[in-house]
LUMDO-735920 format. One record per residue: y, z, x of N, C-alpha, C, O, CB in turn; residue in three letters. Coordinates in Angstrom, 2 decimals. Glycine has a CB too. Layout:
<r <Y Z X> <Y Z X> <Y Z X> <Y Z X> <Y Z X> "ALA">;
...
END
This chain:
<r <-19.91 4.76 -4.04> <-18.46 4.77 -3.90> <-17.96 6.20 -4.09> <-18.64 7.02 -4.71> <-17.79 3.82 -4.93> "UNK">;
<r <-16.64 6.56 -3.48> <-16.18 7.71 -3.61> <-14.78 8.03 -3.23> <-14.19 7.85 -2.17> <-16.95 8.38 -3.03> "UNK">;
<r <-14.36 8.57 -4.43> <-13.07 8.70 -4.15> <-11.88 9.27 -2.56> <-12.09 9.99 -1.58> <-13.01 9.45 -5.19> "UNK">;
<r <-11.27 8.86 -2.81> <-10.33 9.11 -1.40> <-9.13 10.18 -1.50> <-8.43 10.24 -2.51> <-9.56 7.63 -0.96> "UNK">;
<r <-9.01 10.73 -0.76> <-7.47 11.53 -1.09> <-6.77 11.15 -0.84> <-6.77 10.83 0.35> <-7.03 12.55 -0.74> "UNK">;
<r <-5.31 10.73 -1.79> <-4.47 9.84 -0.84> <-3.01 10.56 -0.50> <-2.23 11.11 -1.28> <-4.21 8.31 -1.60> "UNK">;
<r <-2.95 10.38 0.75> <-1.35 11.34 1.45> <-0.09 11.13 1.02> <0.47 10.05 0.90> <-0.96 11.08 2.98> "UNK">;
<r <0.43 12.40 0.77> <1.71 12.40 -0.21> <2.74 12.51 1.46> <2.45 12.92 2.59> <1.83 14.18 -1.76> "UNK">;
<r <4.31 11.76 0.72> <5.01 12.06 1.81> <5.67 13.79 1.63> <5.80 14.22 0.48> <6.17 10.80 1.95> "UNK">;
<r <6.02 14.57 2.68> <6.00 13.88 4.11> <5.00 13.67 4.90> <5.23 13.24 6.04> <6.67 14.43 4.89> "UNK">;
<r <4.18 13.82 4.63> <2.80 14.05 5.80> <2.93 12.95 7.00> <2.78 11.76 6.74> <1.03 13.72 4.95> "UNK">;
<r <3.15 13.30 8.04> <3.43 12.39 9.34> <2.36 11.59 9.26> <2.87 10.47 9.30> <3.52 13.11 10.82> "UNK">;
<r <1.14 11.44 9.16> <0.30 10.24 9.01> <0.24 9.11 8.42> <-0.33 8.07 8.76> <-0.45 10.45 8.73> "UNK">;
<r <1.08 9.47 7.15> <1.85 8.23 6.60> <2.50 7.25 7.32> <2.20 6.07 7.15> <2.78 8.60 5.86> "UNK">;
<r <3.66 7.73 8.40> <3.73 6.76 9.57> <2.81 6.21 11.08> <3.34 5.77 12.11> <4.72 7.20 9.95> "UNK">;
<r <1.77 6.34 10.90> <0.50 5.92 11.55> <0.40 4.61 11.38> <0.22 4.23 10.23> <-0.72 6.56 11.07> "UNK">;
<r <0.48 3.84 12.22> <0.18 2.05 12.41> <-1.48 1.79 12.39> <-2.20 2.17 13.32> <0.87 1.36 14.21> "UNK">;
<r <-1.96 1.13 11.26> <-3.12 0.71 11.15> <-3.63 -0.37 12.47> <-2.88 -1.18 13.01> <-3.12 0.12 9.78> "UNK">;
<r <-5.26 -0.13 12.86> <-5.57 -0.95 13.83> <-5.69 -1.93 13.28> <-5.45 -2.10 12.09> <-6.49 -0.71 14.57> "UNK">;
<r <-6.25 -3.05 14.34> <-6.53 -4.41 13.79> <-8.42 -3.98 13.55> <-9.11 -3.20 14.20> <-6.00 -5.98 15.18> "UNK">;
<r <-8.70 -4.66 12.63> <-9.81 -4.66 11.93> <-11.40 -5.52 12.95> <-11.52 -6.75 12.94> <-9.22 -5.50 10.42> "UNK">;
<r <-11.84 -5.12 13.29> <-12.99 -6.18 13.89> <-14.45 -5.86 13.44> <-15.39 -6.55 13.83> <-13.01 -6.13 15.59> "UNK">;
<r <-14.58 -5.08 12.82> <-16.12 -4.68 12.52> <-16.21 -4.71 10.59> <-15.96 -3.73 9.89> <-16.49 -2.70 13.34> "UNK">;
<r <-16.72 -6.38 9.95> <-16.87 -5.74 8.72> <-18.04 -5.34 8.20> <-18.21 -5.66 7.03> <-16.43 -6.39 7.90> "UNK">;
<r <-18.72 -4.85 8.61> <-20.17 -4.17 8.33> <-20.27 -3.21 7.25> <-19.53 -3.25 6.27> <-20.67 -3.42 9.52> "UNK">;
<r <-21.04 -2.49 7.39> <-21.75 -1.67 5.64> <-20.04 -0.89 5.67> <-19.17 -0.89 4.80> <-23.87 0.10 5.77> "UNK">;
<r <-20.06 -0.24 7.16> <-19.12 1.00 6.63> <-17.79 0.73 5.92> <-17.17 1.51 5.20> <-18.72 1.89 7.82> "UNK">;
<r <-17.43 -0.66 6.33> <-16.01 -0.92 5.92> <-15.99 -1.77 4.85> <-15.02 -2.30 4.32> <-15.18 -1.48 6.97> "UNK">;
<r <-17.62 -1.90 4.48> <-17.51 -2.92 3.09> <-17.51 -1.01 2.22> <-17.17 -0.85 1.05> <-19.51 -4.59 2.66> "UNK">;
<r <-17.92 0.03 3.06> <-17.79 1.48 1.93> <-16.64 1.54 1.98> <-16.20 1.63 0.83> <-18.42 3.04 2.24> "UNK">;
<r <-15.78 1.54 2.78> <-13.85 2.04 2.97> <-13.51 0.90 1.62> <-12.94 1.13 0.56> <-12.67 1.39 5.20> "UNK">;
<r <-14.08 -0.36 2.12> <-13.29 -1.37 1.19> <-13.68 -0.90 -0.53> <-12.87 -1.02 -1.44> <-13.91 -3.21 1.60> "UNK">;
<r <-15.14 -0.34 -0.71> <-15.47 -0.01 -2.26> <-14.37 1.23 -2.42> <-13.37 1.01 -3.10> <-17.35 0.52 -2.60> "UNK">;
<r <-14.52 2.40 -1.87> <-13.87 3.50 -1.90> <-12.28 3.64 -2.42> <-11.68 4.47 -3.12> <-14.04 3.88 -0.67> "UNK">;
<r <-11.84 2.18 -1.59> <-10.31 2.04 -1.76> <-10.23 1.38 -3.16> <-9.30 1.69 -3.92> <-9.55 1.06 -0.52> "UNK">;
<r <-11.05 0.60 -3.48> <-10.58 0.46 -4.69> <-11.07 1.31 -5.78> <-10.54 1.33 -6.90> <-10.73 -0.72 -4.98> "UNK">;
<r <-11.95 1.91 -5.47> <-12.04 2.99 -6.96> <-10.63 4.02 -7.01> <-10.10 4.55 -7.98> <-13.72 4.26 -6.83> "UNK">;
<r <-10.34 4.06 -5.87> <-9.68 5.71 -5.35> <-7.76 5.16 -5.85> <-6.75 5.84 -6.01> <-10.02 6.16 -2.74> "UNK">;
<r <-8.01 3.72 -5.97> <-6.54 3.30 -6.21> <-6.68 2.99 -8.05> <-5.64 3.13 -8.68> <-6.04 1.63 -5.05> "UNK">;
<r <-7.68 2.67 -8.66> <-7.83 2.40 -10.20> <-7.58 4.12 -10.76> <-6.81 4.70 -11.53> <-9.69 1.59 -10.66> "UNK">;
<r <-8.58 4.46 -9.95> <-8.61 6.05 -10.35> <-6.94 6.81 -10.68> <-6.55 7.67 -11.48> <-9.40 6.93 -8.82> "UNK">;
<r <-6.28 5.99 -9.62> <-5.02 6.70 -9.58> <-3.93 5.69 -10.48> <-2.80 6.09 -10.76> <-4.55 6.97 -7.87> "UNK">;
<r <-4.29 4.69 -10.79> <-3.72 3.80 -11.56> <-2.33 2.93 -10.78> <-1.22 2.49 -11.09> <-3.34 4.65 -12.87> "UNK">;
<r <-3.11 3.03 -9.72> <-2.25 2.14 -8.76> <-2.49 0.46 -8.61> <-3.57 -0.08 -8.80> <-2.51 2.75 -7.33> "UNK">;
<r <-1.35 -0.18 -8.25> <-1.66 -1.97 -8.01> <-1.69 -2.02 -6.46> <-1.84 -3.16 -6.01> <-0.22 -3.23 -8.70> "UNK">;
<r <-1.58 -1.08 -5.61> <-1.80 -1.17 -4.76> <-2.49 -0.21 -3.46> <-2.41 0.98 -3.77> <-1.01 -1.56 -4.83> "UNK">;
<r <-3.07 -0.39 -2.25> <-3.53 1.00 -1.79> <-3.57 0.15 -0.39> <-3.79 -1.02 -0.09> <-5.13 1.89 -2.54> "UNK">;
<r <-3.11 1.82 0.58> <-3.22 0.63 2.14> <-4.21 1.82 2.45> <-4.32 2.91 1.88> <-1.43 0.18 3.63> "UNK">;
<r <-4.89 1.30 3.50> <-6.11 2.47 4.49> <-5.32 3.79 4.99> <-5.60 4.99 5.03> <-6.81 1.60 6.25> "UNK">;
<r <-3.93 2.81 5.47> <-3.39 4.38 5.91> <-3.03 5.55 5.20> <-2.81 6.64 5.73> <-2.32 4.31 6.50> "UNK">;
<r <-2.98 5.26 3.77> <-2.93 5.93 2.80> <-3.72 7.08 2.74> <-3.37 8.26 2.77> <-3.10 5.24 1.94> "UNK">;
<r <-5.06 6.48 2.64> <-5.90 7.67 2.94> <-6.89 7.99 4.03> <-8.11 8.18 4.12> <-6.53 7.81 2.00> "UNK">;
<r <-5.50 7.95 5.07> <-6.20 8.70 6.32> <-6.82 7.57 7.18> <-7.45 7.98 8.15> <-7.46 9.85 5.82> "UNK">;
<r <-6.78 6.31 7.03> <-7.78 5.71 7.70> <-6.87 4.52 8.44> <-5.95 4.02 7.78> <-9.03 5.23 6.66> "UNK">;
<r <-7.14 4.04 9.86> <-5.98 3.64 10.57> <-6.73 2.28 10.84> <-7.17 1.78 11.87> <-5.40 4.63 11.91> "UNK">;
<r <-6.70 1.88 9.49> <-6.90 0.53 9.64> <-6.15 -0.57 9.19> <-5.44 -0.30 8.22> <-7.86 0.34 9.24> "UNK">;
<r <-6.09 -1.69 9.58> <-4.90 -2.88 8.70> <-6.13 -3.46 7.43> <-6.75 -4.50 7.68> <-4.14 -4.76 10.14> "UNK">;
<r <-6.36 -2.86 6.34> <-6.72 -3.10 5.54> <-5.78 -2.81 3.92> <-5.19 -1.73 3.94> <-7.80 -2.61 5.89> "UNK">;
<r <-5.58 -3.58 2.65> <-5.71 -3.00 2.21> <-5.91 -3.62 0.56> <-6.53 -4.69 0.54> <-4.95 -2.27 2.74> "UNK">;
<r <-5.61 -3.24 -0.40> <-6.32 -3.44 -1.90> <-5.09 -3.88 -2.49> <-4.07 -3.28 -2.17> <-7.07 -1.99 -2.75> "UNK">;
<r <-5.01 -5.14 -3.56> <-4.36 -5.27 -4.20> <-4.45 -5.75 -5.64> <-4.95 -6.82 -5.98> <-3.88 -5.65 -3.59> "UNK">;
<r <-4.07 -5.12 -6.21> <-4.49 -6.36 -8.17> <-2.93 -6.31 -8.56> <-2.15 -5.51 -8.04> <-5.91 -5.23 -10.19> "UNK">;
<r <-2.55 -7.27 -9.54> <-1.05 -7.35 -10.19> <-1.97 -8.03 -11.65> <-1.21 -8.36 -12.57> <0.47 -8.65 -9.13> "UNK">;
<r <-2.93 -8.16 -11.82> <-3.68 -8.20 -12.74> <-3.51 -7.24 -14.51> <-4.23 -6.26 -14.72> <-4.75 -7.88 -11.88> "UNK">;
<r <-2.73 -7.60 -15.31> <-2.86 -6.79 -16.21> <-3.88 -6.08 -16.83> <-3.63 -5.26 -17.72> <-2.45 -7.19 -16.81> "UNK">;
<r <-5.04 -6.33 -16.44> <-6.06 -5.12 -16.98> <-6.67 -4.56 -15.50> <-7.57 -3.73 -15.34> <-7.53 -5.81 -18.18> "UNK">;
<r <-6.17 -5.03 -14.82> <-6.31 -3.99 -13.14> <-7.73 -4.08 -13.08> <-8.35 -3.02 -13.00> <-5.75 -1.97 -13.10> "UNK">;
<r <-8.48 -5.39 -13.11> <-9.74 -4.80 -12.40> <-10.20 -6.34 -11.95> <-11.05 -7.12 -12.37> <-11.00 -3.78 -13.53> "UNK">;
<r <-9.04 -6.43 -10.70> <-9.23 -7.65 -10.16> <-8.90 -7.74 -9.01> <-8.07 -8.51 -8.54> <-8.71 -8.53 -10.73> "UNK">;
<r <-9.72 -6.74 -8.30> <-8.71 -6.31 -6.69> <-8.86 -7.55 -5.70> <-9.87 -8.24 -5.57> <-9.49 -4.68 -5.61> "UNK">;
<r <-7.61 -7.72 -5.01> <-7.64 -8.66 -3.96> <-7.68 -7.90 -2.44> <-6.79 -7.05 -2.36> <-6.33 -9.61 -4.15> "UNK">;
<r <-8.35 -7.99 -1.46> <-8.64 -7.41 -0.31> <-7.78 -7.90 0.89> <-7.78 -9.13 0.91> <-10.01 -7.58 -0.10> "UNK">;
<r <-7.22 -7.48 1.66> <-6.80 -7.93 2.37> <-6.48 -7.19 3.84> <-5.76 -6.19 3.95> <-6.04 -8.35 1.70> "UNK">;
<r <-7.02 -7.72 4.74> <-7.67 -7.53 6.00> <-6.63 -8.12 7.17> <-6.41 -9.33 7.10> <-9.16 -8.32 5.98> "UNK">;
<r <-5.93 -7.33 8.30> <-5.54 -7.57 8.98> <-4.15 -8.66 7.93> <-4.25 -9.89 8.00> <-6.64 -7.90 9.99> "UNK">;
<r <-3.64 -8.38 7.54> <-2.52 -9.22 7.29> <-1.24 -9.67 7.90> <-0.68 -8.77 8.52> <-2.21 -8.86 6.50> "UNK">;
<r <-0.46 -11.09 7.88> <0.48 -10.94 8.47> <1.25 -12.07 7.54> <0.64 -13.00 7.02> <0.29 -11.02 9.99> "UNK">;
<r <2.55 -11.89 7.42> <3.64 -12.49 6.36> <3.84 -14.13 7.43> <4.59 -14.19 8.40> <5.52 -11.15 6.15> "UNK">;
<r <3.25 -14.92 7.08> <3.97 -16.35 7.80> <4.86 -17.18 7.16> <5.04 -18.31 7.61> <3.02 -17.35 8.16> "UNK">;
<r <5.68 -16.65 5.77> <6.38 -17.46 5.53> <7.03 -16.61 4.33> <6.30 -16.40 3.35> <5.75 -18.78 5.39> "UNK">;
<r <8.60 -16.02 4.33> <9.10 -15.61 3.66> <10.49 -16.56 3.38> <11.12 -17.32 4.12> <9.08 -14.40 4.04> "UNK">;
<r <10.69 -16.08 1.67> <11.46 -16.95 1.02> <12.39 -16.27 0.17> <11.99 -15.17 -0.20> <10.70 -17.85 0.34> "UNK">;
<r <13.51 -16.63 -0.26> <14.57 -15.93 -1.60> <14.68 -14.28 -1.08> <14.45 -13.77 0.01> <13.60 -16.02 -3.61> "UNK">;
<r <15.08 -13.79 -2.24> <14.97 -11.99 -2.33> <15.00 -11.95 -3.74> <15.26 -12.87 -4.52> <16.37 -10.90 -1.58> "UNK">;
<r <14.69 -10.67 -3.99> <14.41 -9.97 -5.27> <14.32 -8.48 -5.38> <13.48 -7.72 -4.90> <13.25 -10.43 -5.72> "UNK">;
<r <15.35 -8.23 -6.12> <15.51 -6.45 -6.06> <14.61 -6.38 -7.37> <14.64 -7.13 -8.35> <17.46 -5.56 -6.27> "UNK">;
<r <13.75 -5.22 -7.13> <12.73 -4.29 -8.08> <11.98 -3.45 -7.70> <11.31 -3.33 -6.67> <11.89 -4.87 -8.73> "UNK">;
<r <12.20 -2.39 -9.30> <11.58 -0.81 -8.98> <10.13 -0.91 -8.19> <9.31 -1.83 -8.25> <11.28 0.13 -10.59> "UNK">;
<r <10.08 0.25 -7.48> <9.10 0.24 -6.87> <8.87 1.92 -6.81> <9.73 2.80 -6.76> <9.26 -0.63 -5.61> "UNK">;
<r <7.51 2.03 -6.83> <6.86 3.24 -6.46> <5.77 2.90 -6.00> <5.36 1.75 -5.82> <6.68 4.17 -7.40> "UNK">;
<r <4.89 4.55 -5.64> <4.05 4.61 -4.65> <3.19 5.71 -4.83> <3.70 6.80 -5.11> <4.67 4.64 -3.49> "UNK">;
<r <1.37 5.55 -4.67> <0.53 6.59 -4.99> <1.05 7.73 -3.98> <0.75 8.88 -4.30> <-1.06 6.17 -4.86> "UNK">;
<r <1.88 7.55 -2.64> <1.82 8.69 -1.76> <3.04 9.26 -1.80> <3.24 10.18 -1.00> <1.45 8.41 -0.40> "UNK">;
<r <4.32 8.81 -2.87> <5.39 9.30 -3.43> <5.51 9.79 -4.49> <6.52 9.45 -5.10> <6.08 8.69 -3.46> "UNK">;
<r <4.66 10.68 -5.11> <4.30 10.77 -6.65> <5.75 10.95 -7.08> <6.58 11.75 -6.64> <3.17 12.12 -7.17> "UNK">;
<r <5.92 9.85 -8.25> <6.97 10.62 -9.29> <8.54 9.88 -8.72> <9.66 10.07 -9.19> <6.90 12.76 -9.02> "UNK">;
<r <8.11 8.97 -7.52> <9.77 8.98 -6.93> <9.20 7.02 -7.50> <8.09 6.49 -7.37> <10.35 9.69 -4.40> "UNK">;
<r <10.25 6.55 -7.99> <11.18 5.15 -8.07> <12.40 4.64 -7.70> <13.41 5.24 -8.07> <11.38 4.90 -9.03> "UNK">;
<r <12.51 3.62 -7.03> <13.52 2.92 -6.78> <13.80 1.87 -6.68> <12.83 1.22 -6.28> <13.82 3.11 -6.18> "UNK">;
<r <15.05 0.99 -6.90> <15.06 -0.69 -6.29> <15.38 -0.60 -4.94> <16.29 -0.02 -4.34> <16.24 -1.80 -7.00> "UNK">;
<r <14.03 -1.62 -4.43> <13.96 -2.46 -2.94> <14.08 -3.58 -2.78> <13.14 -4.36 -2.90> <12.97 -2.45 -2.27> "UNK">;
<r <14.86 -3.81 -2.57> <14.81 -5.56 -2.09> <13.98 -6.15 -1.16> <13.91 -5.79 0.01> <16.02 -6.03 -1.48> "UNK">;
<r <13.23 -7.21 -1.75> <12.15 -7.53 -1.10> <12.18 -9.32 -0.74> <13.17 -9.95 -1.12> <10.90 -6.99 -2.06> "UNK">;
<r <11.15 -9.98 -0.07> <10.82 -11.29 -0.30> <10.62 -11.62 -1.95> <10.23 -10.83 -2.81> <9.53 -11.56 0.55> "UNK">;
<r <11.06 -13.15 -2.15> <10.37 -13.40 -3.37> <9.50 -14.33 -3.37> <9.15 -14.89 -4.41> <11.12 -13.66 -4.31> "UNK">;
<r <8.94 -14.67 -1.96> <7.67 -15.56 -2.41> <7.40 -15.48 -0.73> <8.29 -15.49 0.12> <7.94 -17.42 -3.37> "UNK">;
<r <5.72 -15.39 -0.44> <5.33 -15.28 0.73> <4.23 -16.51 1.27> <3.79 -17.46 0.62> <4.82 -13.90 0.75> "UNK">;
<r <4.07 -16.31 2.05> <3.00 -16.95 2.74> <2.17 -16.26 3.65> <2.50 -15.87 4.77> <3.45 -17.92 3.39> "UNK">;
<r <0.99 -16.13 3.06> <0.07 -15.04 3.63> <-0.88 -15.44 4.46> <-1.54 -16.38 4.02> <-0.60 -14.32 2.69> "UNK">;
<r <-1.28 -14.91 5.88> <-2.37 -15.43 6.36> <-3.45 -13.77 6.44> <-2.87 -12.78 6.90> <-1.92 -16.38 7.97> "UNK">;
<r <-4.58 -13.66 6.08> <-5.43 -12.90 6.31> <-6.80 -13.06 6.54> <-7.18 -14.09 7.10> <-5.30 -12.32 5.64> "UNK">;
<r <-7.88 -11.93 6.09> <-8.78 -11.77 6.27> <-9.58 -11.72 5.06> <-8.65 -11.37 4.33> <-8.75 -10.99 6.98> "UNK">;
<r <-10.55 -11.79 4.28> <-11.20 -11.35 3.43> <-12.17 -10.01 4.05> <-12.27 -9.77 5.25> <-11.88 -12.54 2.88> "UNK">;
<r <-12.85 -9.21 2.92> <-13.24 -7.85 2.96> <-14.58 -8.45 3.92> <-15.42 -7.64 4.31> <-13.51 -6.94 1.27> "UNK">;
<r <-14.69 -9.76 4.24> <-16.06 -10.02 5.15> <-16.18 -10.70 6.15> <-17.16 -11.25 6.66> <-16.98 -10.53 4.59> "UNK">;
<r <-14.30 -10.60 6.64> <-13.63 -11.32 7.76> <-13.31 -12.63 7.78> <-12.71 -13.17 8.71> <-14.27 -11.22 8.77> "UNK">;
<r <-13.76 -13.30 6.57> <-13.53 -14.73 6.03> <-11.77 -15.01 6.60> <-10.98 -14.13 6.24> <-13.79 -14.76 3.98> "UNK">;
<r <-11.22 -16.14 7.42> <-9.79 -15.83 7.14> <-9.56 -16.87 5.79> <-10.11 -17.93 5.51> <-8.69 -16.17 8.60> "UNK">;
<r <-8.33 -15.95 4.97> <-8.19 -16.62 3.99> <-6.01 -16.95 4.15> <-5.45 -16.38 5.08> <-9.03 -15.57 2.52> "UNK">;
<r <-5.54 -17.45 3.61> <-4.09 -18.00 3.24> <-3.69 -18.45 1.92> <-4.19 -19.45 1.40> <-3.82 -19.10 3.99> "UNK">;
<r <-2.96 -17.87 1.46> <-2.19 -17.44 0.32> <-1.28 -17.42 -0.06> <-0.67 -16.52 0.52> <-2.17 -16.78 0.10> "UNK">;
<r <-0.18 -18.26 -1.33> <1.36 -17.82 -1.82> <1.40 -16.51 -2.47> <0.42 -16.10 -3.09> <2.02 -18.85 -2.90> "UNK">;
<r <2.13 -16.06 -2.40> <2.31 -14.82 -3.44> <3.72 -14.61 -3.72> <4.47 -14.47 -2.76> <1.73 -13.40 -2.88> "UNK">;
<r <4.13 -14.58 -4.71> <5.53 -14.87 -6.34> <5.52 -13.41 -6.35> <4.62 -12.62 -6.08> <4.95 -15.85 -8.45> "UNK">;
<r <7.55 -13.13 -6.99> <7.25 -12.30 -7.68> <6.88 -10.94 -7.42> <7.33 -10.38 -6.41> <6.60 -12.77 -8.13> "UNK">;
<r <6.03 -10.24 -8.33> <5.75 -8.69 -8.62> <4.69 -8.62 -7.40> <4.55 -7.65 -6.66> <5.06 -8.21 -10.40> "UNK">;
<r <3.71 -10.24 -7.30> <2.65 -10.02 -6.17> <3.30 -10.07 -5.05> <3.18 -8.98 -4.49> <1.53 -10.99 -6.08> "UNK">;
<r <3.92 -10.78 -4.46> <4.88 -10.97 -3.22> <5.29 -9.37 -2.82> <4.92 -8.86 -1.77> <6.41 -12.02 -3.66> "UNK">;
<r <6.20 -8.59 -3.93> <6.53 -7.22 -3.83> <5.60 -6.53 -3.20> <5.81 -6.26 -2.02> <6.76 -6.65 -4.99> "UNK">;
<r <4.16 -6.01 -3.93> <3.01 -5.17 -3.71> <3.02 -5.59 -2.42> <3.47 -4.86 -1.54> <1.65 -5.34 -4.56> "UNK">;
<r <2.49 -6.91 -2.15> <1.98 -7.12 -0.43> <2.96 -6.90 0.50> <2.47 -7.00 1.62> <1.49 -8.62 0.00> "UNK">;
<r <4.29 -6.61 0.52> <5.57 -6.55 1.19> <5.33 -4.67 1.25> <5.43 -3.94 2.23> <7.17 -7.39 0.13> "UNK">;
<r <4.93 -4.27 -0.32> <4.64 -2.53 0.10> <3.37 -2.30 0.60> <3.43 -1.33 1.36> <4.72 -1.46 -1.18> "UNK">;
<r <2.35 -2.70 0.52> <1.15 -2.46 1.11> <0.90 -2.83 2.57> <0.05 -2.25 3.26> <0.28 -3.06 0.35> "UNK">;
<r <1.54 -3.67 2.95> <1.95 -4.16 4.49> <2.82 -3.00 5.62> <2.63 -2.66 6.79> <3.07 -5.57 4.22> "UNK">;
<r <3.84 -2.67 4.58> <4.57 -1.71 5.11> <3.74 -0.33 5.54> <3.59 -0.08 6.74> <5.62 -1.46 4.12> "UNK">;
<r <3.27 0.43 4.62> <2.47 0.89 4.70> <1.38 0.89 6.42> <1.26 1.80 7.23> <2.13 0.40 3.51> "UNK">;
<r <0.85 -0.31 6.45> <-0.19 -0.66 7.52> <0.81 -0.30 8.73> <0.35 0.23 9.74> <-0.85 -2.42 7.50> "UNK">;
<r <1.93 -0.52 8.64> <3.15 -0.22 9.40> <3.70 1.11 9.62> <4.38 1.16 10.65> <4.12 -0.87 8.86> "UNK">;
<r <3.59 2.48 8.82> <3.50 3.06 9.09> <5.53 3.61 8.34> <6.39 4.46 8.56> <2.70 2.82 10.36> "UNK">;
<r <5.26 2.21 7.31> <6.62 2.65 6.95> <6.04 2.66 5.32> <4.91 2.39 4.93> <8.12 1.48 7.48> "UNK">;
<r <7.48 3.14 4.37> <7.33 3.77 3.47> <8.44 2.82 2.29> <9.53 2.46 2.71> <7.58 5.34 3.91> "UNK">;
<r <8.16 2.61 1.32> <9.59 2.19 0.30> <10.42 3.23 0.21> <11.49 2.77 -0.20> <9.31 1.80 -1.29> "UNK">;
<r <10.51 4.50 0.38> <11.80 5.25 0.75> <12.62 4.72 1.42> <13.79 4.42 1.17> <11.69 6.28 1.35> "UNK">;
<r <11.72 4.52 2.71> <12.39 4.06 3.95> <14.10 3.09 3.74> <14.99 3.19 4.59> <11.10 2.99 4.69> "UNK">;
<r <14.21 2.46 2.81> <14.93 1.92 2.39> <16.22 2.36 1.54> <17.30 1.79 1.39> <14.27 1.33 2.03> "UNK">;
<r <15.76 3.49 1.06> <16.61 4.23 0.36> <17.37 4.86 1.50> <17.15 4.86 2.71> <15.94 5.17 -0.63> "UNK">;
<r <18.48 5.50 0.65> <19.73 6.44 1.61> <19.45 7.45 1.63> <18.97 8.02 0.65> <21.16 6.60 1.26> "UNK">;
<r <19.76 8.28 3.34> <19.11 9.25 3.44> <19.30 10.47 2.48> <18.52 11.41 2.65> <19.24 9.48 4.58> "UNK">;
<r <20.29 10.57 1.47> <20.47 11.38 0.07> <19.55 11.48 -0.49> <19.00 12.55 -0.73> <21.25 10.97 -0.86> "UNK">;
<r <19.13 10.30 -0.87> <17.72 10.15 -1.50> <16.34 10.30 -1.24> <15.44 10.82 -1.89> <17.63 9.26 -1.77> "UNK">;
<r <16.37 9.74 -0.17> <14.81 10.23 0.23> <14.91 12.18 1.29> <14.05 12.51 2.11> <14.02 8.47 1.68> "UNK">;
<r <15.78 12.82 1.01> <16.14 13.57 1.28> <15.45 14.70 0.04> <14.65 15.63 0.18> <17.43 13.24 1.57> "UNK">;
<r <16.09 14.18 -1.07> <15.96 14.63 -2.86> <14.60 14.44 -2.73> <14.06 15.54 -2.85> <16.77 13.57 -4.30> "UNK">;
<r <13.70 13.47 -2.52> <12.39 13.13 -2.97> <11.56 13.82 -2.34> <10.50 14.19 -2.84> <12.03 11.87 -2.86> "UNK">;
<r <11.97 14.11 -1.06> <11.35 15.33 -0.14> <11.41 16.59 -0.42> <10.44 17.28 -0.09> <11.86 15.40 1.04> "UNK">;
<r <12.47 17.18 -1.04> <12.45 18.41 -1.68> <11.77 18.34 -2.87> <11.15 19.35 -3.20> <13.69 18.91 -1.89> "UNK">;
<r <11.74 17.37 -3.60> <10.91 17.59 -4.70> <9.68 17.60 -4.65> <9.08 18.44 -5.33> <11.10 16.89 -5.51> "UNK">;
<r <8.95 16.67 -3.82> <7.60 16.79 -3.18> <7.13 18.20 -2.63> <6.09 18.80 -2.89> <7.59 15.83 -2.03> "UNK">;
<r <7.89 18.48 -2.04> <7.42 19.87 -1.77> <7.63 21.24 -2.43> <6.83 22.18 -2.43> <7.78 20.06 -0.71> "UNK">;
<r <9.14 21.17 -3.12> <8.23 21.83 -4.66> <7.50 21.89 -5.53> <7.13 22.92 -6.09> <8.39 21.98 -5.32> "UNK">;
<r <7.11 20.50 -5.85> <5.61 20.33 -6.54> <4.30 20.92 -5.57> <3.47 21.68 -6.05> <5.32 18.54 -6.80> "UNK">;
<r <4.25 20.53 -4.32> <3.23 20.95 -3.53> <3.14 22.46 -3.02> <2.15 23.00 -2.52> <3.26 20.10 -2.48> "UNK">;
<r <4.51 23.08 -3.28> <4.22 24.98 -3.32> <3.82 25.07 -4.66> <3.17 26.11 -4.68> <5.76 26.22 -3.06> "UNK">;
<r <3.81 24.54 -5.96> <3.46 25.10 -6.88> <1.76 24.82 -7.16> <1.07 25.28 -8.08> <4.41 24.71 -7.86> "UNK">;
<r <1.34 23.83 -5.95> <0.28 23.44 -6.54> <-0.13 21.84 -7.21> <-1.25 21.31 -7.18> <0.30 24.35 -7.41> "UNK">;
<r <0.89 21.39 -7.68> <1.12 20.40 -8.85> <0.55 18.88 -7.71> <0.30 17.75 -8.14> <3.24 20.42 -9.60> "UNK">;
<r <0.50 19.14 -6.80> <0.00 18.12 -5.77> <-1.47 18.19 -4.91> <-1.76 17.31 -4.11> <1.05 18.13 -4.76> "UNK">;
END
């Protein structure tokens, strides 16, 4: 396994649409190990492929309080959204930026497992959230995205003063 670098905004690759997934063989059972060390490492609950560089609809999830319970998820698509629920949200490729998004509060998931298994799923809550940001992501969109352009305006200048100083 080995860690990943994962892309801070703005980097235009961040909006890159992940492919659909058809080959799960050695290499993408390595993308699939990689992603999850490279997201614990960073102390994240969540990580999409496009994150780091890789343009696939894959991606990692735990809501697990001791975080070492990743759920995989392959080619995903939302078949059944319910309620709303505003809550903070951040992001390994936004260092440092939070905000409330209003999201689904309970989903219906149809996917893939890390070995193409298809699997289907509810997800509540804080889990519902993650897969609503990790989806986005595969999409090529961002939880800024949601914010006013003031704000993700601010988060962009700050990103890139951290990244002239180095600090990124």
């Amino acid at each position: 396994m080995a860690l990943r670098h994962i892309l801070t905004f703005p980097d235009p690759r961040l909006r890159e649409i992940g492919d659909k997934v058809t080959d799960f063989g050695d290499e993408f059972q390595t993308l699939v190990d990689d992603m999850i060390e490279t997201m614990y490492e960073d102390k994240g609950v969540g990580l999409a492929a496009t994150q780091i560089n890789v343009k696939k609809q894959v991606a990692i999830i735990d809501d697990t309080p001791a975080l070492r319970n990743p759920r995989v998820i392959v080619n995903p698509e939302i078949i059944r959204k319910e309620g709303t629920q505003l809550s903070e949200e951040g992001c390994l490729s936004v260092p440092g930026a939070y905000d409330k998004v209003e999201r689904a509060l309970q989903l219906k998931v149809r996917a893939q497992d890390r070995h193409g298994n298809p699997i289907e799923f509810e997800a509540n809550d804080y889990l519902a959230c993650i897969i609503q940001h990790e989806m986005d992501h595969l999409n090529g969109v961002l939880f800024i995205d949601y914010l006013s352009p003031l704000k993700r305006k601010r988060i962009k200048k700050k990103l890139e003063k951290l990244a002239k100083k180095g600090l990124m």
